[in-house]
C-alpha positions in Angstrom: 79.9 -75.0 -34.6 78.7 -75.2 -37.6 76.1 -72.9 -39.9 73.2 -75.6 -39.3 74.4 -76.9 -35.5 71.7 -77.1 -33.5 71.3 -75.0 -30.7 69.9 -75.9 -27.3 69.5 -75.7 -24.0 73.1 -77.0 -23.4 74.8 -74.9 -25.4 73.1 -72.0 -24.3 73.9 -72.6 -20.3 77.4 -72.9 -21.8 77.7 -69.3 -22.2 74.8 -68.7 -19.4 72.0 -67.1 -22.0 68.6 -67.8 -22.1 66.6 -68.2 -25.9 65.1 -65.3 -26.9 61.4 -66.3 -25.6 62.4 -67.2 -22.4 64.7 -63.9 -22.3 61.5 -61.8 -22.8 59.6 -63.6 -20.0 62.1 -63.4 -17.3 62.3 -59.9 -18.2 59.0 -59.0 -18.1 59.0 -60.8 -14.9 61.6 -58.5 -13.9 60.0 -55.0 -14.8 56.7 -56.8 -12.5 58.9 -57.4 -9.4 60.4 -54.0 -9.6 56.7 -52.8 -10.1 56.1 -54.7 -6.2 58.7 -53.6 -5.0 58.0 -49.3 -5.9 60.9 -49.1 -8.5 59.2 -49.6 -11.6 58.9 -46.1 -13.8 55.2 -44.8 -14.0 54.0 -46.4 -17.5 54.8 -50.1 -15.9 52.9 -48.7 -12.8 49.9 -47.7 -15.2 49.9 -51.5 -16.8 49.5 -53.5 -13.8 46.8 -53.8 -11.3 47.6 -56.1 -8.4 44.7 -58.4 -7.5 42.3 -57.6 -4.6 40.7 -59.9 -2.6 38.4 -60.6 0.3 41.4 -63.2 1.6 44.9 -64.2 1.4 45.8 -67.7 0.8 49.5 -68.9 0.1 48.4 -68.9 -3.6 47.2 -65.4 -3.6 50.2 -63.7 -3.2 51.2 -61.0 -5.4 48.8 -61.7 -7.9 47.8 -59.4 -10.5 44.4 -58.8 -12.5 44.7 -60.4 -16.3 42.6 -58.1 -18.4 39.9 -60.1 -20.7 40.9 -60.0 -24.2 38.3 -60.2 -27.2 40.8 -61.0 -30.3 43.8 -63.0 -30.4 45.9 -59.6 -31.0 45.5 -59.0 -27.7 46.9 -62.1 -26.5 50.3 -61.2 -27.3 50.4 -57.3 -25.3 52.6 -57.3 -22.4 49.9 -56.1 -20.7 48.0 -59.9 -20.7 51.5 -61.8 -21.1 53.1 -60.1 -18.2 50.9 -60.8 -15.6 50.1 -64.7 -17.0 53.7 -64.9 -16.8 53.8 -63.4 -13.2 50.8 -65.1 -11.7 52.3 -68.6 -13.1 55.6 -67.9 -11.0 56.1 -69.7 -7.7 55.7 -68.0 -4.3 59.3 -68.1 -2.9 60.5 -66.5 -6.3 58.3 -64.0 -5.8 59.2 -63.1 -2.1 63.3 -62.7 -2.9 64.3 -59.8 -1.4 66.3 -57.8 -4.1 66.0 -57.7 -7.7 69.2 -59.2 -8.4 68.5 -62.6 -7.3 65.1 -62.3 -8.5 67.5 -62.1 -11.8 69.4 -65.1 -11.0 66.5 -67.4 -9.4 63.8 -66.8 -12.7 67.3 -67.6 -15.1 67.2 -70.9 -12.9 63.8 -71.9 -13.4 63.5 -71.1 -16.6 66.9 -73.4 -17.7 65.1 -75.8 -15.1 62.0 -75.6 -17.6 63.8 -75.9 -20.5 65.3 -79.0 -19.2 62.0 -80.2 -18.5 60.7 -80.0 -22.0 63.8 -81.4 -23.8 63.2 -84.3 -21.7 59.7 -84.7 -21.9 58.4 -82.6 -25.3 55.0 -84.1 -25.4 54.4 -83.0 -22.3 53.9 -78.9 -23.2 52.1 -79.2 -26.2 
């Protein structure tokens, strides 16, 4: 490739990477599920507060409070992002039993994604 190749999504599933952005969200997806499932250290404990409420629906599950935030500063604190990110995941990623193919189902939705939007770019913005 050259200096000023373009880069995407194909050439990225070539050598089975994620961009940057998408990198950060799957692992601060990552740090979240090890938070459900009691392996996260205590600061990512401290961060998160799962969601209480009065009933359960097939939506509800897992879901975690998003603090309010007053400036847009605050929009970018993985503190907001992380449980945005979590919250917007689907249920049966969610529910995987071990970390590991929580790894390897969030790498395949978010390529899945990414597919999405080079196909359809309008769509996402």
């Amino acid at each position: 490739m050259g200096n000023r190749f373009h880069i995407g999504t194909k050439e990225f599933e070539a050598i089975n990477w994620l961009p940057t952005k998408e990198r950060f969200e799957q692992c601060t997806c990552v740090a979240i599920f090890n938070f459900f499932a009691g392996a996260a250290p205590v600061y990512i404990s401290e961060m998160f507060l799962p969601l209480q409420q009065s009933h359960t629906t097939r939506r509800s599950q897992n879901k975690l409070w998003i603090p309010n935030q007053k400036t847009n500063r605050g929009l970018g604190i993985i503190s907001y992002v992380g449980p945005r990110l979590w919250n917007s995941l689907p249920n049966f990623l969610k529910s995987v039993e071990n970390v590991n193919k929580f790894k390897h189902k969030s790498k395949e939705l978010f390529f899945n994604n990414l597919r999405d939007k080079e196909k359809n770019p309008y769509l996402y913005y």
